[in-house]
ZAMARGU-4260 file (C-alpha; in steps of 0.2 Angstrom, whole numbers, plus 5000, padded with zeros to 4 digits):
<rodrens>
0) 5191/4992/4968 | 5192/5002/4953 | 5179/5015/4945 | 5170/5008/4930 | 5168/5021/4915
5) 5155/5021/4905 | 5154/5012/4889 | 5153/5021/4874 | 5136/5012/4869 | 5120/5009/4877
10) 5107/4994/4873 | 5095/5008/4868 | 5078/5000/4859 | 5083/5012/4846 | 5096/5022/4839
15) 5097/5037/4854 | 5098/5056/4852 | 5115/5064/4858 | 5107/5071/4874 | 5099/5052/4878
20) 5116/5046/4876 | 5124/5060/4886 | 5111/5057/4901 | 5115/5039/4901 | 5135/5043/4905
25) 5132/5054/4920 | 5119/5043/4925 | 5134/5028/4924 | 5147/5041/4931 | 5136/5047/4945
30) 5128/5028/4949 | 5148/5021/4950 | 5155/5036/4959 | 5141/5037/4972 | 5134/5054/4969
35) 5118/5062/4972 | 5114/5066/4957 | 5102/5081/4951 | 5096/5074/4933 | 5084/5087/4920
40) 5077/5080/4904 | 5064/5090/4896 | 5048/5080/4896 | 5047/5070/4877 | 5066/5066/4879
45) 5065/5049/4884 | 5071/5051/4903 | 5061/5035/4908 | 5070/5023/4896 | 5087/5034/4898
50) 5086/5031/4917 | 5081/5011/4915 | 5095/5008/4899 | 5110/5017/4911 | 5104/5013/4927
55) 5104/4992/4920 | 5118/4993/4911 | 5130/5000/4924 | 5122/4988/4937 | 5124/4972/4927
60) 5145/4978/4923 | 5145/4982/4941 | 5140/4963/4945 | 5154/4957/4934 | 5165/4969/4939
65) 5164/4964/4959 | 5165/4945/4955 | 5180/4947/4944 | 5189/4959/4956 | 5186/4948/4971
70) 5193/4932/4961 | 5207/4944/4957 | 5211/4948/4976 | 5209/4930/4982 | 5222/4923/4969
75) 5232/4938/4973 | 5231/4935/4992 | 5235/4915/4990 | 5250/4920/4978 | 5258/4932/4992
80) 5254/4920/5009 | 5268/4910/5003 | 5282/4923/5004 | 5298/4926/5014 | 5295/4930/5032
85) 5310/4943/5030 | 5322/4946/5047 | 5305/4949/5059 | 5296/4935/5063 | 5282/4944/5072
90) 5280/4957/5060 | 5278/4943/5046 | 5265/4935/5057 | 5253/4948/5060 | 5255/4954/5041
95) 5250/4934/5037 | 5236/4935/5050 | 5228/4951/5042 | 5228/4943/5025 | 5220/4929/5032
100) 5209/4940/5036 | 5207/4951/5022 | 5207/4932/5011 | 5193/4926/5022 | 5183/4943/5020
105) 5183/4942/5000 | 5178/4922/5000 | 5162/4926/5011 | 5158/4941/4998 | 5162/4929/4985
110) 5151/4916/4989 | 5137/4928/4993 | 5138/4932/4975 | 5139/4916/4970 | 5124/4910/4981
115) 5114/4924/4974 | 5116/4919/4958 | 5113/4901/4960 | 5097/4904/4967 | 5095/4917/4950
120) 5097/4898/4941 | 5085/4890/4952 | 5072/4901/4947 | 5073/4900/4930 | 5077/4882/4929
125) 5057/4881/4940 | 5049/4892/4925 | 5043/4877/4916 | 5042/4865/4931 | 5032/4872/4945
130) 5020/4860/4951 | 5006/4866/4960 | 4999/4848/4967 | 5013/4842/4979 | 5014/4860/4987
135) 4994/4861/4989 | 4996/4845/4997 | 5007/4850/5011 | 5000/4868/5013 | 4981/4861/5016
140) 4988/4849/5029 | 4997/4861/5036 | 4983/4872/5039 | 4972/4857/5046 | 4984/4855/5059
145) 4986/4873/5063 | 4966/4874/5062 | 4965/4859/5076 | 4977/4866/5086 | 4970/4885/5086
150) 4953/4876/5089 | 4961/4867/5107 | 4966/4883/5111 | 4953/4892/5110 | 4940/4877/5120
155) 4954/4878/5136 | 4952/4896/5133 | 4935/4895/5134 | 4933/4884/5148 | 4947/4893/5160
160) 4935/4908/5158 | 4920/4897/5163 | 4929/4895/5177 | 4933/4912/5180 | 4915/4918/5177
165) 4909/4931/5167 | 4913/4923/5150 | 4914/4929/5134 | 4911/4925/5116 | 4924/4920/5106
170) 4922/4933/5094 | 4922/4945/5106 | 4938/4936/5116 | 4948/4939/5099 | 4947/4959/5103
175) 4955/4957/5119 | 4971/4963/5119 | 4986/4951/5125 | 4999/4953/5139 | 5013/4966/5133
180) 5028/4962/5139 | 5040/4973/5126 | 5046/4984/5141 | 5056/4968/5146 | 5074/4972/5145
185) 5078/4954/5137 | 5062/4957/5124 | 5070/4974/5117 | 5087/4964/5117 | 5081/4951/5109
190) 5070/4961/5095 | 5088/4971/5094 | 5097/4958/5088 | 5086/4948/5078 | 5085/4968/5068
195) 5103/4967/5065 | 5101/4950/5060 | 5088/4953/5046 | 5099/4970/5041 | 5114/4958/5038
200) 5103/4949/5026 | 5098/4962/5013 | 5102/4950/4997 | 5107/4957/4979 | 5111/4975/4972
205) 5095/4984/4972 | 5091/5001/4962 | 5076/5007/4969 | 5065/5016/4957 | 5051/5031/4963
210) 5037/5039/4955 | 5021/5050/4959 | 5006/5038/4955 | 5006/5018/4952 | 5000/5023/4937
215) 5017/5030/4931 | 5026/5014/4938 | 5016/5003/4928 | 5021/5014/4913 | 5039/5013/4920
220) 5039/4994/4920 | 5030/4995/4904 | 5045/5004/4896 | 5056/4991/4904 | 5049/4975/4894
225) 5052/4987/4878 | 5071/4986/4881 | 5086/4971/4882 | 5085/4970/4900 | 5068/4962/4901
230) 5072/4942/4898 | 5086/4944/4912 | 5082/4957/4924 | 5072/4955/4941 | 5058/4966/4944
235) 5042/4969/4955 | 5032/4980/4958 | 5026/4988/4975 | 5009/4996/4978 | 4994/4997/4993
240) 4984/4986/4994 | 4969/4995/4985 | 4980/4993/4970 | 4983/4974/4973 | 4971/4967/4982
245) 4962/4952/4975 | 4952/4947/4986 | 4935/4956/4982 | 4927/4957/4999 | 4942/4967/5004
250) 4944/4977/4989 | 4927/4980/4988 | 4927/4993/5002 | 4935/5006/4992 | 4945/5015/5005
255) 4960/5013/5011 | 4960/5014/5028 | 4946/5001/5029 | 4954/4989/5017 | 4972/4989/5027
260) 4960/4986/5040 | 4950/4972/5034 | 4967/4963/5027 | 4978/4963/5043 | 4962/4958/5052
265) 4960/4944/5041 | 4978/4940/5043 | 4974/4938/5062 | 4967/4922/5054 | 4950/4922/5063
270) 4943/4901/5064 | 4930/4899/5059 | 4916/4881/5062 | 4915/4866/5051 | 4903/4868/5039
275) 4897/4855/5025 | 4905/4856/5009 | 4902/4847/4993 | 4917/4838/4988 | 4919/4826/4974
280) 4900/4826/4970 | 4884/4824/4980 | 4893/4816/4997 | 4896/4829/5011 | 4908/4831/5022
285) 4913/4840/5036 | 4927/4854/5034 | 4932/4870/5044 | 4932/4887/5035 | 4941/4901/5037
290) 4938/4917/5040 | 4957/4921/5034 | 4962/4929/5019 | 4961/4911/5006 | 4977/4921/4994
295) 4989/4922/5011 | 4996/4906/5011 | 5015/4906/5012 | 5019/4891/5000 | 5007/4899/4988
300) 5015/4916/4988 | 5033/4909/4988 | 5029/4901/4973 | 5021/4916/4965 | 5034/4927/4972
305) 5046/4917/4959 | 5033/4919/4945 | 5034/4937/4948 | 5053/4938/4945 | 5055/4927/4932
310) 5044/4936/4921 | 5043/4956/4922 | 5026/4961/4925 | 5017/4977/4928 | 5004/4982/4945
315) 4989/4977/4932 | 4998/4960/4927 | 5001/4957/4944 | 4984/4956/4949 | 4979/4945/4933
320) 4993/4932/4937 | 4986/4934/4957 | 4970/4932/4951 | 4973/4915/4942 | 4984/4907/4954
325) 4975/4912/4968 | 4989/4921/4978 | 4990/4939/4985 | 5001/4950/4975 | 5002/4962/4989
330) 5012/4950/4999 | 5021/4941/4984 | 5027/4956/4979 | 5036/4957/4998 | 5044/4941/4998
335) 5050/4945/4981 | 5060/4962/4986 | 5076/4952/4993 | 5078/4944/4974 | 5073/4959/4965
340) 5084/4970/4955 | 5072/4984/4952 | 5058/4988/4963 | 5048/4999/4958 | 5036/5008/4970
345) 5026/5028/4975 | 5034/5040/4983 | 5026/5039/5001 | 5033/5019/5004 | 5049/5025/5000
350) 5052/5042/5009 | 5040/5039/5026 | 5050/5026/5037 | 5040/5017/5044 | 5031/5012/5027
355) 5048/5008/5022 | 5052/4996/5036 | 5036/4986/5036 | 5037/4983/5016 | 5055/4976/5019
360) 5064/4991/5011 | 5083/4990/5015 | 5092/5007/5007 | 5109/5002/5013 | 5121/5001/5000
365) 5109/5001/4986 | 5102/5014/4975 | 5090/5027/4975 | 5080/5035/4956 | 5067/5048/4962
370) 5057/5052/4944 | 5046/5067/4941 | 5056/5074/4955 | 5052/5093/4953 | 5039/5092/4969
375) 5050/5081/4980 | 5052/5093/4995 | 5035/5097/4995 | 5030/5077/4994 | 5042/5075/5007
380) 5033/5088/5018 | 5018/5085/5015 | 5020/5065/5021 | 5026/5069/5037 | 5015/5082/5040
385) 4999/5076/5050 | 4981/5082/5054 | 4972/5078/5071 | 4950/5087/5064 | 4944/5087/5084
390) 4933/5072/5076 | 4948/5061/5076 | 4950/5065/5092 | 4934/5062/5100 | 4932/5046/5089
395) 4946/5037/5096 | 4944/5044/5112 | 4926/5034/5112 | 4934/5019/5105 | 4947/5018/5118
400) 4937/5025/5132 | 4920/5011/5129 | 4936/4997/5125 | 4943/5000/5141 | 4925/4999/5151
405) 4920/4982/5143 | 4936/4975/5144 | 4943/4982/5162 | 4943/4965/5172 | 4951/4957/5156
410) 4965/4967/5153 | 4984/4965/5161 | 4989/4982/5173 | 5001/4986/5157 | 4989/4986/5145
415) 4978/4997/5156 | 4990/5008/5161 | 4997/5014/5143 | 4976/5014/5137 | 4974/5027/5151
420) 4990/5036/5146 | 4984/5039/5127 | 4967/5042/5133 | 4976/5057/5146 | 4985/5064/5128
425) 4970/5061/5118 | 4960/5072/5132 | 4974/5083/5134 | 4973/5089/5115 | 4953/5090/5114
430) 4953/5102/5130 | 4966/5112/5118 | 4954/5113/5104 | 4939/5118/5115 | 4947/5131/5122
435) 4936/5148/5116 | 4942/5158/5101 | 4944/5177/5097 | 4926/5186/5103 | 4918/5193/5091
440) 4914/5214/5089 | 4899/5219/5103 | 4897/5203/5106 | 4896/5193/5088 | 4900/5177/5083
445) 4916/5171/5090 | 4929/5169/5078 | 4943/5156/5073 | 4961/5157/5083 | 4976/5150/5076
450) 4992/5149/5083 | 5008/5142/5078 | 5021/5135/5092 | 5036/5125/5095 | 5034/5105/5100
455) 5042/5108/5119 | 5029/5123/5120 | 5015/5111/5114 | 5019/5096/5124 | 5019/5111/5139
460) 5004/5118/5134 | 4995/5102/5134 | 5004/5094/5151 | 5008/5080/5142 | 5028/5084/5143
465) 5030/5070/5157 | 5023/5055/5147 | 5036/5046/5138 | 5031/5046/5121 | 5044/5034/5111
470) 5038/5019/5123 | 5019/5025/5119 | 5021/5023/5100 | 5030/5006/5104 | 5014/5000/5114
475) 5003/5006/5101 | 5012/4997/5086 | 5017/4982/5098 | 5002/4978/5105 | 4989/4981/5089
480) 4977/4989/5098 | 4973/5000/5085 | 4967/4987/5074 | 4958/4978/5092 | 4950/4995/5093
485) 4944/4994/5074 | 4936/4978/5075 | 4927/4982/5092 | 4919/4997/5085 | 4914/4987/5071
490) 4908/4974/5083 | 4897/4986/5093 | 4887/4994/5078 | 4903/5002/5068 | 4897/5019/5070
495) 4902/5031/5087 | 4891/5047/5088 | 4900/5058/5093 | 4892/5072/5105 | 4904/5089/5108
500) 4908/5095/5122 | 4918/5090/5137 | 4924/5074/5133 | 4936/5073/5147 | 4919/5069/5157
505) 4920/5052/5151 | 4932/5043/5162 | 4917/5044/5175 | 4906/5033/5163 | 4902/5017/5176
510) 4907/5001/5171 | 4895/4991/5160 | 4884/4975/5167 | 4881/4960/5153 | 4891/4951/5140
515) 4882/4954/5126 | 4883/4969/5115 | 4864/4974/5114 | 4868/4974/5134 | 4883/4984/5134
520) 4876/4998/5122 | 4859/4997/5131 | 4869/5002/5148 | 4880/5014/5139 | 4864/5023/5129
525) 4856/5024/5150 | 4872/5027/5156 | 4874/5044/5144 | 4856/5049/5146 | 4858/5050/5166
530) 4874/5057/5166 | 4873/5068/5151 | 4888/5060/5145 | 4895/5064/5127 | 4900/5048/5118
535) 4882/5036/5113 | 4885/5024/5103 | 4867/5023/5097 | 4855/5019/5081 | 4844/5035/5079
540) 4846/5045/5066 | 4852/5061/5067 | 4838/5076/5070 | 4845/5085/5053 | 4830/5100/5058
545) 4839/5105/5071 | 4854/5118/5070 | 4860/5114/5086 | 4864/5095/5083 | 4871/5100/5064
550) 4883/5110/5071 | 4888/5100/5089 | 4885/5084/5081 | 4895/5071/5068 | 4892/5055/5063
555) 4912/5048/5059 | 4912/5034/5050 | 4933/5027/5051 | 4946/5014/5049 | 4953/5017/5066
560) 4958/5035/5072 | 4972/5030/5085 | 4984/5026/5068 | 4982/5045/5064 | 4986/5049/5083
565) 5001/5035/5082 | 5008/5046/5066 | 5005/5064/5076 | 5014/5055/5092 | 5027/5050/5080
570) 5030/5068/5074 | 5034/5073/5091 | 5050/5067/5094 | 5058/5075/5078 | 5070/5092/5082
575) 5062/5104/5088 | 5069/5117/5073 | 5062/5105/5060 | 5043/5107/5062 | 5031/5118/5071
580) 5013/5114/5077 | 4997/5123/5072 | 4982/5122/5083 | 4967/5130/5072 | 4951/5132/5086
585) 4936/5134/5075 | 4920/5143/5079 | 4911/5126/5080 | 4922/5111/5087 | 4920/5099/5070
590) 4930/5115/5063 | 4947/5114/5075 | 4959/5104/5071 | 4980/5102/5079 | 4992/5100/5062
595) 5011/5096/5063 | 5020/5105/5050 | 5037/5100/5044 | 5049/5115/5040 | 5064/5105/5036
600) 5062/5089/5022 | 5080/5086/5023 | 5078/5079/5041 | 5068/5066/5035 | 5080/5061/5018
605) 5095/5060/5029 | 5094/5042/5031 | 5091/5040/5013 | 5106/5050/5008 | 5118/5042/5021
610) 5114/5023/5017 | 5112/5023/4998 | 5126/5022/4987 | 5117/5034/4977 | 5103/5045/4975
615) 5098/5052/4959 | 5081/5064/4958 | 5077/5066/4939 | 5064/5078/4932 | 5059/5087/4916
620) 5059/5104/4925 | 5073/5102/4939 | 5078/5123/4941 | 5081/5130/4954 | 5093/5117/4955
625) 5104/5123/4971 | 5085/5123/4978 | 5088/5101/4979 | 5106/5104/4980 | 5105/5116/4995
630) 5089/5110/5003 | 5088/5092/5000 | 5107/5085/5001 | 5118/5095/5008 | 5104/5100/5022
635) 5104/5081/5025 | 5123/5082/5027 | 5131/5077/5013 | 5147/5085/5006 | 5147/5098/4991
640) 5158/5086/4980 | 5146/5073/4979 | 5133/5081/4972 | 5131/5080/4952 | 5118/5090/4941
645) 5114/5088/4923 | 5102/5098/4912 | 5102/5095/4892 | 5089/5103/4882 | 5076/5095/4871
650) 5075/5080/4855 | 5065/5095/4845 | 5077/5104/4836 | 5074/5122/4839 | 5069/5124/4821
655) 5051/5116/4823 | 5048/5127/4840 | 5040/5143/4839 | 5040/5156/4855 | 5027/5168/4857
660) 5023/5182/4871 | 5008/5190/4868 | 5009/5206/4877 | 4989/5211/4871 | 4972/5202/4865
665) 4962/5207/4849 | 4957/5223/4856 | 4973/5229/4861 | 4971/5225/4880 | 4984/5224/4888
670) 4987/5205/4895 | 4991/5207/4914 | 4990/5191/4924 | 5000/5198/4943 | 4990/5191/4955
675) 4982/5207/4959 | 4974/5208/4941 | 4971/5190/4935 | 4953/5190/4941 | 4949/5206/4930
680) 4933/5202/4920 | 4940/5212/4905 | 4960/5204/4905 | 4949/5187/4905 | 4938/5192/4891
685) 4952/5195/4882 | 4962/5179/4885 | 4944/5172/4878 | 4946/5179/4860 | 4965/5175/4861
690) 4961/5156/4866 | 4945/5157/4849 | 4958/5165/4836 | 4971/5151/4842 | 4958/5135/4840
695) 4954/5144/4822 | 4971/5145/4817 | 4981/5130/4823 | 4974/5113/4818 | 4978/5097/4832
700) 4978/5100/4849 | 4980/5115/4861 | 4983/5116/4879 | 4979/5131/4890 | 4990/5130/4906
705) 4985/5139/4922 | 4994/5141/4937 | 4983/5132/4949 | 4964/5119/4948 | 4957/5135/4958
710) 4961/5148/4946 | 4957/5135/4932 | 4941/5132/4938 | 4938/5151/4940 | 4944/5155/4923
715) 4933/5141/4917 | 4916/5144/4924 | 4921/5166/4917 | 4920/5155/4900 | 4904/5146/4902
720) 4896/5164/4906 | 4902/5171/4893 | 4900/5160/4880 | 4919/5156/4876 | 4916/5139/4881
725) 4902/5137/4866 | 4914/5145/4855 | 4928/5134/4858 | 4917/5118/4857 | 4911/5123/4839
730) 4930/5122/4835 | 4939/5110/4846 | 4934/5096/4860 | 4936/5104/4876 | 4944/5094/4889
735) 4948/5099/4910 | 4965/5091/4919 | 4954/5080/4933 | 4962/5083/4951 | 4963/5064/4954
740) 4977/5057/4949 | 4970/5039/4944 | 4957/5049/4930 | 4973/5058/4922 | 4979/5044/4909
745) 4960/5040/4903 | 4958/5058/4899 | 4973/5059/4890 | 4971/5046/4879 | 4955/5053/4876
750) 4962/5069/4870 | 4975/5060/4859 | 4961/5053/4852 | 4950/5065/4847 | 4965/5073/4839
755) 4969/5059/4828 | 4951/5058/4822 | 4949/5075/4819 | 4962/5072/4804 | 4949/5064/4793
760) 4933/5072/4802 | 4920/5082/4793 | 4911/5090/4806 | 4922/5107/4807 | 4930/5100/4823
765) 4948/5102/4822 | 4956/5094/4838 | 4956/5095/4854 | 4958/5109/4869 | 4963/5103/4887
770) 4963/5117/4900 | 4978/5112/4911
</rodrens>
C-alpha cells in the first residue's frame, strides 16, 4: 500500500503554535512509516494534545486508507482474472491460482473491516436503547441454576468424603488445591492452540497510550474530550483495581496486594446458604446469597463495557457510571479493550508481560505512545527487578509448609510433589541469607556482607540448579495456589509469627490430628513448643521488653508472599548477561534480603519494539537522546534507520524568558553545590538570603528545585533552624513536592491557588514557594 503524508492541517482545539503543528507531522510521518520515534516537547507546549490531535488523525486516514485500497485491489484483481492465458497454459494457471489467492486474502481483510465497523454501528445505535430488564432477567436465572448446581456438587462432595472419613468443612474443602494435570502433553497442546486462537483475534487498530500515574491518564483522557475526536473515537481506561474497585468491602482494605486478593477470591465465586430476604414488602422468602463479587456478572459488564466506549470517560467517571449501574469497571474496562481505539493505561501493565497478558493487551501490529518518558529505562528496570526481605521467605515458607501438613492425605502426588519442590527453593534461599556475615574487629558486632553474582552462580550456590523452573512457575500460576495459600492463612488467624532461625527444621513438623482450625493450631502451638520449632502460628502478643524477640522476631502481616517468589523465579530464566543477583546478609535476619537486578532494559522491550508497528517515547526533557536510541531500541534489535528523533523548543518566545547564573549570595560567597560541598552550612546559608531577596523581589510564584527528596529534605530542615523558613513564610506560602505521587495534583492546585489570591490579598503575602 502506499504511504499517507500528513495533512497540512490538524483538528487542533485552537489555532496551534508552529512547533505543535511541526510535532504533529513527524508524529504522522513516524506513526505511517513504523518508526520508533524519540519525541521532545518542552513541558507547557501542548505535547498531550499534540500527541492525541496526530496520533487520531493519522489513525482515522489510516482506516480510510486501508478500506479504499483493499476495494482498489479486489476490483483490480476481478478485472485481470478474465485475461488471456498467453501460449502456457500452466503458467497461466498458477498466475490465476495465486490471485485467487491474493483476491481471497483482501476479501477476508475486507470484511474484518467491515465487521468491525458494524459492530461500531451497533453500539451507537444501543446508546439510547439499552434495556436493563430483559438482560436482569436472564442473568439472575442464570445464576440460580448455576447456584443449584454448585450446591449438588458440593453435597456429593461432601458425602464421598463421609465416606472417605475425616471430612472437612466446606469452607475449608474450597482451599484444597485441585488435581493438576498441565504436564499433560494434549493439555499444553490444547492451551497452545486455543493461544493462537485468541492472538488471531486481536480486533481494531489500537494506539496504546502510557503514562507514569492514573492520575496523568485521567488528565490525558480529560484532554481528549476537549478535542473533535471525542463523539467518534473509542476509549477506555485501564487501571488496578485500588483505582476502580467498587465494591467497598474490597476497596476498603487499602492495599494492593490484599485487595487483588480479596477480588480473585471473590471471583472463585464462594456459595453461600439461603437466607430470608424481604421481597416485595413484608413476605419472606427463601434466597441464596452470594459470597461472589455482586458487579461481576458478564451480561452486566458486557453492557457496561459498551457504555464505556460510546461515551469517553475518565478512571473517576468510570467509577461513577460503575457505581450506578452496578458493574465492575475493572473488568468492563477488559472486555472493552478488543473495541477500543485508545486505551489508555500506567507504565507497569504495559512494559511487565505478564501484567500485559492477563489485562488482554495484544501489541502486534498496533501502536505504542510512552508520555513523560525521560525515566523509561529506569521504570523498565526497576519493574523487573525483584526483592525477596528473608521475611517473605520465611512467610511463605510457613504458609506452604502448615498447608501441606493439613492437607497431605488431600492432595494429588503432583500437587505434593511441586509444594515440596518450591518449599526445597524456598529453603534453599533462607539457608543463603542465614549464612554468617563479615566478623567484626576483636570480636564486635558482625557486620553486613553483600555480594553480587551471576544467575548460573546463584542457582549453584543454592543447589537449586537441577529443579526445572519454567514448569515450577507454570504450577504456581496454573494451579492458584498462591491465592489457596492466601485464604488458608486468613482462615487460620491471618497472621504467621515468624520465629528466626533454622527454618529448614520444619519439614520434621508431625502431621496434625483434628479437623477444625482451634485443633490444628492447638497441635501446631504443642507441636513447636516440644520440638523447638520456628513457625507458631499463635495469638500472644509479642514480648516488645525484650531485645532478643525484637530483633529475632516479626509479626508479617501479607497478601500472599509466594507471588513475590513467582516474580523472583520468573527473573531466573532471563540471559544470564541481562541481570545480576545481590544477596545482602544483615547482622540480624529481618535485615537480609536476595534482590534481582536487571542490567539490560532493552531485553525486556524487545517484544514491544518487534510487534508494534510503532513506538514513539515522548518527553519534555528527552537529551541524551542516543541514551533511548542506543539503549532502548537498537539494544532491542531494531535497525538505525527506523529510529526518528524530534526536539523543538518552547511556545515562550525567548523575549519573555530571562536566564540567570548566580555565581555568589549577598555576601559574596561563592555558590558551590559539587557533591562534596552541598552540605556546607555556610553555601546553604547563603542560598537562604538568595531564596528571601528572590520572594521580595518577584511577585507570583517561585519554585526551588533540588536534585533529590533527600537533599530537599536536608536543605529544608538547615532552613527551619535557621530561621529561613520563617522568613519566607512572612513573604510567600511555602509549599514541599510530596513523594506520593497521588498527593502531587492536590498540592498543585493548591499552589496555583494561593497565587491567584495573592493578586488582590492585603496581608503582605505575595505568592507562593514550592521547594521541588
Amino acid at each position: 500500500m502506499s504511504l499517507l503524508t500528513a495533512p497540512q492541517t490538524f483538528p487542533f482545539p485552537f489555532p496551534p503554535y508552529d512547533i505543535q503543528e511541526d510535532f504533529m507531522k513527524n508524529l504522522f510521518t513516524a506513526l505511517e512509516g513504523g518508526k520508533l520515534g524519540i519525541f521532545e516537547s518542552p513541558t507547557g507546549t501542548g505535547k498531550s494534545l499534540s500527541l492525541i490531535c496526530g496520533a487520531l488523525t493519522w489513525l482515522n486516514e489510516h482506516n480510510i486508507h486501508c478500506k479504499n485500497e483493499l476495494e482498489k485491489k479486489i476490483k483490480e484483481a476481478e478485472n485481470q482474472s478474465g485475461g488471456d492465458d498467453g501460449p502456457d497454459w500452466f503458467t497461466a494457471a498458477t498466475k490465476r491460482r495465486e490471485e485467487q489467492k491474493e483476491t481471497i486474502k483482501f476479501r477476508e481483510e475486507l470484511l474484518k473491516l467491515e465487521k468491525q465497523e458494524q459492530r461500531v454501528r451497533q453500539l451507537r445505535e444501543r446508546r439510547q436503547v439499552i434495556k436493563r430488564g430483559k438482560f436482569q432477567k436472564q442473568e439472575d436465572e442464570f445464576d440460580e441454576l448455576f447456584r443449584d448446581l454448585q450446591e449438588v456438587r458440593e453435597n456429593v462432595k461432601r458425602e464421598l468424603e463421609a465416606i472417605g472419613g475425616s471430612s472437612l468443612s466446606a469452607e475449608e474443602s474450597e482451599l484444597v488445591l485441585d488435581d493438576y494435570h498441565s504436564d499433560d502433553e494434549a493439555e499444553s497442546a490444547r492451551r497452545h492452540k486455543d493461544d493462537e486462537n485468541d492472538d488471531q483475534d486481536t480486533g481494531c487498530l489500537k494506539i496504546y497510550f502510557c503514562s507514569r500515574t492514573h492520575s496523568q491518564l485521567s488528565q490525558f483522557v480529560r484532554e481528549v474530550q476537549k478535542t473533535n475526536f471525542a463523539e467518534d473515537v473509542r476509549v477506555v481506561s485501564l487501571a488496578s483495581r485500588q483505582n476502580l474497585c467498587v465494591n467497598e468491602d474490597v476497596s476498603k482494605l487499602n492495599n494492593m496486594a490484599l485487595i487483588n486478593d480479596k477480588c480473585l477470591e471473590m471471583q472463585r465465586g464462594k456459595k453461600g446458604k439461603a437466607t430470608s430476604v424481604s421481597v416485595d414488602g413484608p413476605t419472606t422468602k427463601k434466597k441464596k446469597s452470594s459470597s461472589g463479587c455482586p458487579y461481576h456478572k458478564h451480561s452486566a459488564l458486557e453492557n457496561f463495557a459498551d457504555q464505556i466506549l460510546l461515551q469517553v470517560k475518565d478512571i473517576e467517571q468510570m467509577v461513577a457510571a460503575g457505581r450506578k449501574v452496578n458493574s465492575c469497571p475493572y473488568y468492563a474496562g477488559r472486555f472493552a479493550i478488543k473495541d477500543a481505539q485508545l486505551v489508555c493505561l500506567p507504565y507497569n501493565t504495559l512494559l511487565h508481560k505478564g501484567t500485559r497478558k492477563a489485562s488482554g493487551i495484544n501489541l502486534k501490529g498496533n501502536i505504542v505512545i510512552v508520555d513523560e518518558a525521560h525515566n523509561l529505562l529506569e521504570t523498565i528496570a526497576g519493574i523487573h527487578s525483584v526483592v525477596l526481605s528473608h521475611s517473605q521467605l520465611a512467610g511463605a515458607c510457613a504458609q506452604l509448609t502448615q498447608y501441606q501438613q493439613r492437607y497431605v492425605k488431600r492432595l494429588s502426588p503432583r500437587n505434593l510433589l511441586y509444594i515440596k519442590q518450591i518449599i526445597f527453593f524456598i529453603n534453599a534461599l533462607i539457608k543463603l541469607l542465614t549464612k554468617s556475615g563479615i566478623p567484626g574487629e576483636k570480636g564486635g558486632k558482625t557486620l553486613p556482607l553483600q555480594n553480587m553474582m551471576t544467575v548460573p552462580q546463584f542457582l549453584s550456590d543454592t543447589l537449586v540448579d537441577n529443579l526445572n523452573i519454567f514448569k515450577l512457575i507454570q504450577y504456581i500460576e496454573g494451579s492458584k495456589i498462591a491465592h489457596k495459600l492466601h485464604s488458608f492463612s486468613k482462615t487460620f488467624e491471618g497472621l504467621i509469627k515468624i520465629r528466626h532461625g533454622n527454618i529448614t527444621d520444619t519439614k520434621q513438623t508431625q502431621q496434625p490430628v483434628g479437623s477444625s482450625t482451634s485443633a490444628f493450631l492447638s497441635k501446631m502451638k504443642s507441636n513447636s513448643k516440644s520440638s523447638k520449632e520456628n513457625l507458631i502460628p499463635e495469638n500472644k502478643p509479642q514480648d516488645l521488653n525484650a531485645e532478643k524477640n525484637k530483633d529475632d522476631e516479626e509479626e508479617i502481616v501479607m497478601g500472599s508472599p509466594l507471588m513475590q517468589i513467582t516474580e523472583f523465579l520468573r527473573t531466573l530464566l532471563g540471559a544470564s548477561v541481562d541481570g545480576r543477583v545481590v544477596v545482602q546478609i544483615g547482622n540480624v535476619p529481618r535485615k537480609s534480603y536476595i534482590k534481582y537486578l536487571l542490567l539490560n532494559p532493552a531485553s525486556h522491550f524487545h517484544e514491544i519494539v518487534q510487534q508494534c508497528r510503532s513506538v514513539i517515547v515522548a518527553g519534555g526533557t528527552m537529551r541524551p537522546m542516543n541514551e533511548f536510541r542506543d539503549q532502548l531500541f537498537l539494544s532491542a534489535g531494531a535497525p538505525p534507520e527506523r529510529v526518528l528523533e524530534f526536539s523543538c523548543g518552547h511556545v515562550v518566545p525567548g523575549e519573555q524568558l530571562m536566564p540567570i547564573a548566580l555565581t555568589q549570595g549577598p555576601t559574596n560567597v561563592t555558590l558551590d553545590f559539587t557533591f562534596s560541598s552541598r552540605n556546607n552550612p555556610t553555601i546553604l546559608d547563603e542560598l537562604g538570603r538568595v531564596l528571601v531577596n528572590v520572594c521580595t523581589v518577584v511577585p507570583g510564584g517561585v519554585v526551588c528545585f533540588l536534585p533529590s527528596y533527600d537533599y530537599e529534605q536536608k536543605v529544608y530542615s538547615h532552613f527551619e533552624n535557621s530561621g529561613v523558613i520563617q522568613r519566607l513564610s512572612n513573604k510567600k506560602k511555602v509549599f514541599r513536592e510530596p513523594k506520593k505521587s497521588n498527593q502531587l495534583d492536590a498540592l498543585l492546585a493548591d499552589y496555583a491557588k494561593t497565587i491567584r489570591l495573592s493578586a488582590s490579598n492585603t496581608t503582605g503575602v505575595t505568592g507562593a514557594f514550592l521547594f521541588s
